[in-house]
C-alpha positions in Angstrom: 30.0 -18.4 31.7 26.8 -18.7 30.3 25.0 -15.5 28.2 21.7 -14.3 30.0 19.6 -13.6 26.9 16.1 -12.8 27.7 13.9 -13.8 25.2 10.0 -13.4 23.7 7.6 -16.0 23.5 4.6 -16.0 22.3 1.9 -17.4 24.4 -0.5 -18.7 21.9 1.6 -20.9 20.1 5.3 -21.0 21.4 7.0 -19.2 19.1 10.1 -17.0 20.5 12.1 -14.1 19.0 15.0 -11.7 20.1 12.5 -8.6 20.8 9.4 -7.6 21.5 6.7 -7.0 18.8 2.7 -6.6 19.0 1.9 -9.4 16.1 3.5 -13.0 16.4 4.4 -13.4 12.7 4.0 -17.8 13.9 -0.3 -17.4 14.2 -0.6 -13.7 13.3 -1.9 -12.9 17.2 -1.6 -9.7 19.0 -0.1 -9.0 22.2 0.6 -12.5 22.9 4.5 -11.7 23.5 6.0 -12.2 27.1 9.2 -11.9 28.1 10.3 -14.9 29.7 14.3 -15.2 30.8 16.2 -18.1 29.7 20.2 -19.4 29.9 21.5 -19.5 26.4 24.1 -22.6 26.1 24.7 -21.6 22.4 26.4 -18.3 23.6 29.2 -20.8 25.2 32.3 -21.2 23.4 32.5 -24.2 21.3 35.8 -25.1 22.9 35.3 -24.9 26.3 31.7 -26.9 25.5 31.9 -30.2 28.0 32.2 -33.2 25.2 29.7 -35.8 25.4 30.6 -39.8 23.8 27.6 -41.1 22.4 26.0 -44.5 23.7 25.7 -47.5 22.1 21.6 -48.9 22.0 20.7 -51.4 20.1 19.1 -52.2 16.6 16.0 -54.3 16.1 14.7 -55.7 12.9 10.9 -55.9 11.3 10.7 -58.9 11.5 10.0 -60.9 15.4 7.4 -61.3 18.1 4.9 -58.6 19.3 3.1 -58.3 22.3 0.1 -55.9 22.6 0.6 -53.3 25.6 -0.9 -54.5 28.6 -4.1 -52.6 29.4 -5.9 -51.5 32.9 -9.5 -51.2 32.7 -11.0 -48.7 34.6 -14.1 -50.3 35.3 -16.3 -46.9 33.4 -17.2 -48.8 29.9 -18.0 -45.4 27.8 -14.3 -44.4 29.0 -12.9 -47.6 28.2 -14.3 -47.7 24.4 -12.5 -44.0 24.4 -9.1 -45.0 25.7 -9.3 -48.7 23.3 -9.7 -50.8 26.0 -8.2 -49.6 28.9 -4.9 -47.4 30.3 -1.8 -48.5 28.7 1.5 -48.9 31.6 3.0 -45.6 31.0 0.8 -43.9 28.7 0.1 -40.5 29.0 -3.6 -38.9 27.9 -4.7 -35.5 27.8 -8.2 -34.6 28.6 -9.7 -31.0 27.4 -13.0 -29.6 27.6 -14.4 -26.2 28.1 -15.1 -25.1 32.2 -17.4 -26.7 34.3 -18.5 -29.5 31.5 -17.3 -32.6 34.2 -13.9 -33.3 33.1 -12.9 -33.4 36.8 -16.0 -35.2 37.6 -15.1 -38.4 35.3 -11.8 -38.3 36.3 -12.7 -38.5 39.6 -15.0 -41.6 39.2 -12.4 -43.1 37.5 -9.7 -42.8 40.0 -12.4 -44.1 42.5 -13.2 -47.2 40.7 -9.2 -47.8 40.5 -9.1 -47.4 44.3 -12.0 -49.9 45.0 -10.2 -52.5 42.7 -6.6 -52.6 44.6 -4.9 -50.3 42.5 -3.0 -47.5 43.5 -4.9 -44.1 42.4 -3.3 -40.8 42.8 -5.1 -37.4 42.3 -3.2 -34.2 42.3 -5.5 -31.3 41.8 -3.3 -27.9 41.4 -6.8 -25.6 41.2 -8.6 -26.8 43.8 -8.1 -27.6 47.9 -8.0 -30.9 49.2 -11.3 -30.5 51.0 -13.1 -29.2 47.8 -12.4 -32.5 46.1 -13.1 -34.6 49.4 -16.8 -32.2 48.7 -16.8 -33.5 45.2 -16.1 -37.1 46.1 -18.9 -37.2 49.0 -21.7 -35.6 46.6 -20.9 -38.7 44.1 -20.4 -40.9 47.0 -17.1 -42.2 46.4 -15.9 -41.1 49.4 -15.0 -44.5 51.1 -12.4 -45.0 47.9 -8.4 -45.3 48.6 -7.7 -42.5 46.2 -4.4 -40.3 46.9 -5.1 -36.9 47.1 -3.1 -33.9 47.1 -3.0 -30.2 46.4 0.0 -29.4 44.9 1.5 -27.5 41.8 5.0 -28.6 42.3 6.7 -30.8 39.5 9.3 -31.7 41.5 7.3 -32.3 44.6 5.0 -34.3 42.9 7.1 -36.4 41.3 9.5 -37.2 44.6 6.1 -38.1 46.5 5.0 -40.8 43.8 8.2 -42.3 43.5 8.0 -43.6 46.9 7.1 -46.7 47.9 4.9 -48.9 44.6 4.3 -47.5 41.7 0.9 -45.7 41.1 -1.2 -47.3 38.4 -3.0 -43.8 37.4 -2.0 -40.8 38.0 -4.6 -37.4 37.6 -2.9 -33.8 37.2 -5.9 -31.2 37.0 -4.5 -28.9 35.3 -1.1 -29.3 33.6 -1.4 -25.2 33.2 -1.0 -24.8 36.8 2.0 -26.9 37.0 5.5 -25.1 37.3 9.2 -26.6 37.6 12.2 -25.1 38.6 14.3 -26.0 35.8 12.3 -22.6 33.8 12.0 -19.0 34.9 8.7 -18.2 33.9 4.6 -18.0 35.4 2.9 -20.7 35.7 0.6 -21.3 32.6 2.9 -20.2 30.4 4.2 -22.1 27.5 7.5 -22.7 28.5 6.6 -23.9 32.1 3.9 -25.9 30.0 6.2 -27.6 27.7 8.7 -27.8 30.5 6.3 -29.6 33.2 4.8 -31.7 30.7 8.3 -33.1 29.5 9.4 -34.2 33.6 5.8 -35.5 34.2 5.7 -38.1 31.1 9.3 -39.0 31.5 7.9 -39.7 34.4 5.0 -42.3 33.4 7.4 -43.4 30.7 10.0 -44.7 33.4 7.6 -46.0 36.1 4.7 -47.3 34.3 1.7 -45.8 35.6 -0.6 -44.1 33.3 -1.1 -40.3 33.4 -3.8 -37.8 32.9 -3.6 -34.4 32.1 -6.2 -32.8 32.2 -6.1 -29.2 29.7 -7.7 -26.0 29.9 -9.2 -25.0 26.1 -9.5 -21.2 24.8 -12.3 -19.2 23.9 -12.4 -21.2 20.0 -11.9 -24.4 21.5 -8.4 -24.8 20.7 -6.1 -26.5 23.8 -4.5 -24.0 25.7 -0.6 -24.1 25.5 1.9 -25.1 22.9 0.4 -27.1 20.4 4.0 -29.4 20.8 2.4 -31.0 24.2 -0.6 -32.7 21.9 2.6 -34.3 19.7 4.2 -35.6 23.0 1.2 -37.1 24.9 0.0 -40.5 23.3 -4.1 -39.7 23.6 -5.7 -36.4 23.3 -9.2 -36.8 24.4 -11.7 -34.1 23.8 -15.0 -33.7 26.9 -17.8 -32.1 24.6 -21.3 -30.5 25.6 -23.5 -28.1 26.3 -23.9 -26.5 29.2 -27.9 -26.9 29.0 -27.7 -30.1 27.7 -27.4 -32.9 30.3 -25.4 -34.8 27.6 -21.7 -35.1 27.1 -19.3 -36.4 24.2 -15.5 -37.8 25.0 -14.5 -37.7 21.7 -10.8 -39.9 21.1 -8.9 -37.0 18.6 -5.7 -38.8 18.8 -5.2 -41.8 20.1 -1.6 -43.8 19.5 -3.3 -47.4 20.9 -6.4 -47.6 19.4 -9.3 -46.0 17.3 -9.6 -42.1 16.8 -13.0 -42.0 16.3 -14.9 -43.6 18.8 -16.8 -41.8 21.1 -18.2 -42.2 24.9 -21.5 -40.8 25.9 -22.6 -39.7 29.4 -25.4 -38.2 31.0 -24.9 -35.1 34.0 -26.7 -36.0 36.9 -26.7 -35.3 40.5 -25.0 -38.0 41.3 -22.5 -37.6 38.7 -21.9 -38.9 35.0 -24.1 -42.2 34.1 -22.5 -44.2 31.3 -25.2 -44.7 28.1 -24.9 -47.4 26.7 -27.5 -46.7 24.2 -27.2 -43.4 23.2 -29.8 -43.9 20.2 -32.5 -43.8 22.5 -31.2 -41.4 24.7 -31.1 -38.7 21.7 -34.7 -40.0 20.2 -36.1 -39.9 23.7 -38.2 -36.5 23.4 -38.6 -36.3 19.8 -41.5 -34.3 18.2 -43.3 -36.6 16.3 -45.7 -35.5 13.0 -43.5 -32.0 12.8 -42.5 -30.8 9.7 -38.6 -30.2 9.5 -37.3 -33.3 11.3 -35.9 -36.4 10.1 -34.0 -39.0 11.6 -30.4 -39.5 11.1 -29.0 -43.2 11.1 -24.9 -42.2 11.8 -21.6 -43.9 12.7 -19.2 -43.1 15.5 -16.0 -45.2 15.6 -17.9 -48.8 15.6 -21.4 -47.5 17.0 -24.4 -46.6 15.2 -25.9 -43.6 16.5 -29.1 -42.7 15.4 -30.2 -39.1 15.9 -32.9 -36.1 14.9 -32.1 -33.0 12.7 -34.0 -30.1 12.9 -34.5 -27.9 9.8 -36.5 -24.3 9.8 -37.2 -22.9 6.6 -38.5 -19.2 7.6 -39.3 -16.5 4.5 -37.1 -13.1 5.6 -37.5 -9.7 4.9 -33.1 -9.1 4.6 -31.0 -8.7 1.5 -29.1 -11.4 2.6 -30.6 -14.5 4.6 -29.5 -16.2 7.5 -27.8 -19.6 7.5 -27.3 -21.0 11.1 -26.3 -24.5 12.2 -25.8 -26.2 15.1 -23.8 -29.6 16.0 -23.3 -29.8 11.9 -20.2 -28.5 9.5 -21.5 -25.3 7.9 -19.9 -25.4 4.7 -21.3 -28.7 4.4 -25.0 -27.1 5.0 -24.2 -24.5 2.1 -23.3 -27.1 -0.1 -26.5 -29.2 0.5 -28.9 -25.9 -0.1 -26.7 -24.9 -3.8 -27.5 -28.7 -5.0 -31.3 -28.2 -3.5 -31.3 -24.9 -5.9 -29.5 -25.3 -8.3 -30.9 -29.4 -9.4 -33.7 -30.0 -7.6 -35.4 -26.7 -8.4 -35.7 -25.5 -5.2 -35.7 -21.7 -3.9 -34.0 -20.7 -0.9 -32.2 -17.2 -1.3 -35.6 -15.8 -0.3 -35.6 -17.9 3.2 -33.7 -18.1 6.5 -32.4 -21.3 7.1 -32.0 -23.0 10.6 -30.3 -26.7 11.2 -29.8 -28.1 14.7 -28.4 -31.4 15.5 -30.7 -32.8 18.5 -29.2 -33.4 21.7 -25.7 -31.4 21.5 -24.4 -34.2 19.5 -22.1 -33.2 16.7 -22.1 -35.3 13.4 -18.8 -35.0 11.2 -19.5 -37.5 8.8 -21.4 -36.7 5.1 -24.2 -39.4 5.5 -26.0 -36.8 7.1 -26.1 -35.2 3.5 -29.5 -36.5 2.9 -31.2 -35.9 6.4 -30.3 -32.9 6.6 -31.9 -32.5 3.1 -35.1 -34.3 3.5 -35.2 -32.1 6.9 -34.5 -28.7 5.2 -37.4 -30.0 2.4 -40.0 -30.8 4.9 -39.9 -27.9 6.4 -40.1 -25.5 3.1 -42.8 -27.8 1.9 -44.2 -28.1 5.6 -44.9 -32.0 4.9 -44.5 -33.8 7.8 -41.8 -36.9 7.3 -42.7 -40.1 8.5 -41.8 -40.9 12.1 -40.8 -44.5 11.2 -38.4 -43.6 8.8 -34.2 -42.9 8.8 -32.2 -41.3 6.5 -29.0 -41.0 5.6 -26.7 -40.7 2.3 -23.9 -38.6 0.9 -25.1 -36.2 -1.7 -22.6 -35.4 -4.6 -22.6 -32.2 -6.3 -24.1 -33.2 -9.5 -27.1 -34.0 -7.0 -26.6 -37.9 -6.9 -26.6 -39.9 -4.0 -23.5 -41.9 -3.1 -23.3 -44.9 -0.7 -21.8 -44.8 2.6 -19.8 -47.6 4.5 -21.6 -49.7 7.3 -25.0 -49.8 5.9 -25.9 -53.1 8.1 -25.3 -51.3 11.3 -27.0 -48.5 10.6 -30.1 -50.5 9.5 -29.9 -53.1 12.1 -29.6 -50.5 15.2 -33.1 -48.5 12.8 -34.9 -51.7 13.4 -33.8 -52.3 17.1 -35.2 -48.9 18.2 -38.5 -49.6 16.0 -38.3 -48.0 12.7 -40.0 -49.6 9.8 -38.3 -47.8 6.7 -35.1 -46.2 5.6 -34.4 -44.3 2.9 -31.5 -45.0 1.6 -29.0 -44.5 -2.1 -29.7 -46.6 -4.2 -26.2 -48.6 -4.5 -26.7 -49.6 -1.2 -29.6 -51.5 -1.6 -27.8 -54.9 -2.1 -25.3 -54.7 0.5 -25.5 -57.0 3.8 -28.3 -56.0 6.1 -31.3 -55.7 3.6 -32.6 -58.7 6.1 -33.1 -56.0 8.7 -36.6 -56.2 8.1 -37.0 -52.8 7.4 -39.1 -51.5 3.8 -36.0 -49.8 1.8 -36.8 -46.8 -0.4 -33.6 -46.6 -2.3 -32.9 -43.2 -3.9 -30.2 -42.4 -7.0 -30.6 -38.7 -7.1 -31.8 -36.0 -4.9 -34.7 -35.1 -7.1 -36.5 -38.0 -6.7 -36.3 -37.1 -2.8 -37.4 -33.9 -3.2 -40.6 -34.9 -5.6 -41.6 -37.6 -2.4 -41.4 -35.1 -0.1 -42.7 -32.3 -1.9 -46.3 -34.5 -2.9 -46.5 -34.9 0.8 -47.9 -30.8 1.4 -48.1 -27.6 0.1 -45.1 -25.3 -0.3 -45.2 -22.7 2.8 -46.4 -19.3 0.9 
């Protein structure tokens, strides 16, 4: 018979142990210890253990013919550049983003769209009722689509309704956390029924085909609730980003096992739901404050789009010991690196002043082009010269102060002269590379200093 042995799991990242403790020695968190009840198999003699005869499966080679997976469109572009084209038969994705930032608005377009193109569209929302998504659908106007709604939290249930009659095509769990099975003795949103209703749902996709969505709650630092093992078992992890004030959003691919990790998909809230932007350049230039010292253009790369966006610098004298450095939609550590180059090889003082760097827009920039915008910004406004309006910036800047190249120049100078601009500055390495036809005047720069020097002869230093 079988040895009950309860046991402790942690419910920040999985761990288990024999006996309670207040600090999982796994992620060094407190209290996070639950006692969840489990049937040990191990505790089962080896001898009376039922033996099991391997099966025979077979070996391929290299070498042979390959078919790329057959994709489903889902008729929203943004989501589709995301996703690589489309839902892969039997893929499984899981979508996060913090409360009320339209996860289950998007998902519920998409389903729609689905539903008006003959496909078979199921929704299974475990937090809300049947009628409050029916309230959802008719505020977007989707409410004459075919989609299959249900309010249910039941793994097994679920997965006996959509295995009869034809297979869905896409398949919406919101949330995987409230999901429970009966194969675990645990809560619901716990780890183990977590891990546990994850597993039966993708064996699920895996043996009938249909793609699957499962939508995640995040915690307080942004991190996807759960065990971290359900992010290793899905094939996409797909990140909804935003602010709350903003009426943009990000979906941000941060794994994705058929096609690109780092493209992105912009949207815009609105009342009648997300719009696609297909131009999100213009979007995030759209209310910029032209002739204001402390802003420069950024000409950026996401995935295979050019992005071009503002930075906001404010250099402010303070009265502390020890000065402020606060940024916005940009690595920190990357900020503090920029102002020890400004002081320590340009010459210029800034452990007397407050510094202040926003990324316009709620768009966050990961990549170290932004070296020199964020530079020229942080310079303009210390100097308070205005930058020109016409002009883009962007450049990696080394440590010994000099300005390295960055890949895709041509794009980020062809999508400059789309939306108007007339210059770019630029390092100087990249001056011959394809895309100096733009048509745009480049100012070419091989060190930081001469950057500085430009910008400084444009004003006065701020006393």
């Amino acid at each position: 018979m079988a040895k009950h042995a309860p046991s402790f799991v942690c419910q920040n990242c999985g761990a288990a142990y024999n006996k309670w403790q207040g600090k999982c020695e796994s992620c060094g968190e407190w209290n996070t210890l639950s006692e969840e009840d489990s049937i040990s198999a191990a505790a089962m003699p080896v001898s009376i253990r039922p033996k099991r005869k391997g099966r025979l499966f077979t070996l391929e080679s290299l070498t042979g013919a390959t078919q790329e997976a057959p994709r489903l469109p889902s008729g929203m572009g943004e989501l589709d550049r995301v996703t690589g084209g489309g839902f892969v038969r039997g893929s499984v994705l899981l979508m996060a983003g913090d409360p009320g930032i339209g996860k289950s608005t998007l998902l519920t377009q998409a389903t729609s769209l689905l539903a008006r193109a003959g496909h078979r569209a199921v929704y299974i929302s475990g937090e809300e009722a049947v009628g409050q998504v029916r309230l959802r659908a008719e505020r977007l106007g989707l409410a004459d689509a075919a989609v299959q709604l249900a309010a249910e939290t039941s793994v097994e249930d679920i997965i006996a309704t959509l295995s009869e009659g034809k297979a869905p095509r896409l398949v919406v769990i919101d949330s995987i956390q409230t999901m429970w099975t009966d194969t675990v003795e645990s809560a619901p949103g716990t780890v183990t029924q977590v891990r546990a209703s994850a597993q039966a749902l993708i064996r699920f996709a895996k043996k009938s085909g249909a793609a699957l969505i499962l939508v995640g709650h995040v915690t307080k630092d942004g991190q996807i609730a759960g065990p971290r093992v359900v992010e290793h078992m899905v094939d996409a992890v797909l990140s909804f980003e935003g602010e709350g004030s903003q009426q943009f959003r990000i979906l941000r691919a941060v794994k994705n096992r058929f096609g690109p990790t780092d493209e992105i998909g912009v949207f815009e809230m609105t009342g009648l739901g997300l719009r696609e932007v297909s131009n999100p350049s213009e979007l995030f230039l759209s209310e910029r404050d032209l002739g204001s010292p402390g802003t420069a253009v950024f000409a950026g790369i996401e995935g295979t789009r050019p992005v071009l966006v503002e930075l906001q610098a404010l250099v402010a004298p303070t009265s502390l010991g020890t000065p402020r450095r606060a940024v916005v939609g940009w690595d920190p550590s990357r900020l503090s690196m920029v102002l020890a180059v400004l002081e320590a090889h340009c010459g210029v003082k800034l452990s007397g002043h407050d510094v202040y760097l926003n990324v316009a827009g709620g768009l966050r920039i990961q990549e170290p082009a932004a070296d020199l915008a964020a530079a020229a910004a942080l310079v303009s406004s210390l100097t308070n010269a205005p930058l020109p309006v016409d002009a883009v910036y962007f450049g990696e800047i080394s440590l010994s102060g000099a300005v390295r190249p960055v890949a895709q120049t041509s794009a980020r100078l062809k999508e400059a002269a789309k939306l108007g601009f007339a210059r770019a500055v630029l390092p100087e390495t990249a001056r011959g590379e394809p895309g100096g036809d733009s048509g745009l005047n480049l100012n070419s720069v091989g060190s930081l200093t001469t950057l500085v020097a430009d910008i400084a002869a444009r004003g006065k230093a701020r006393k």
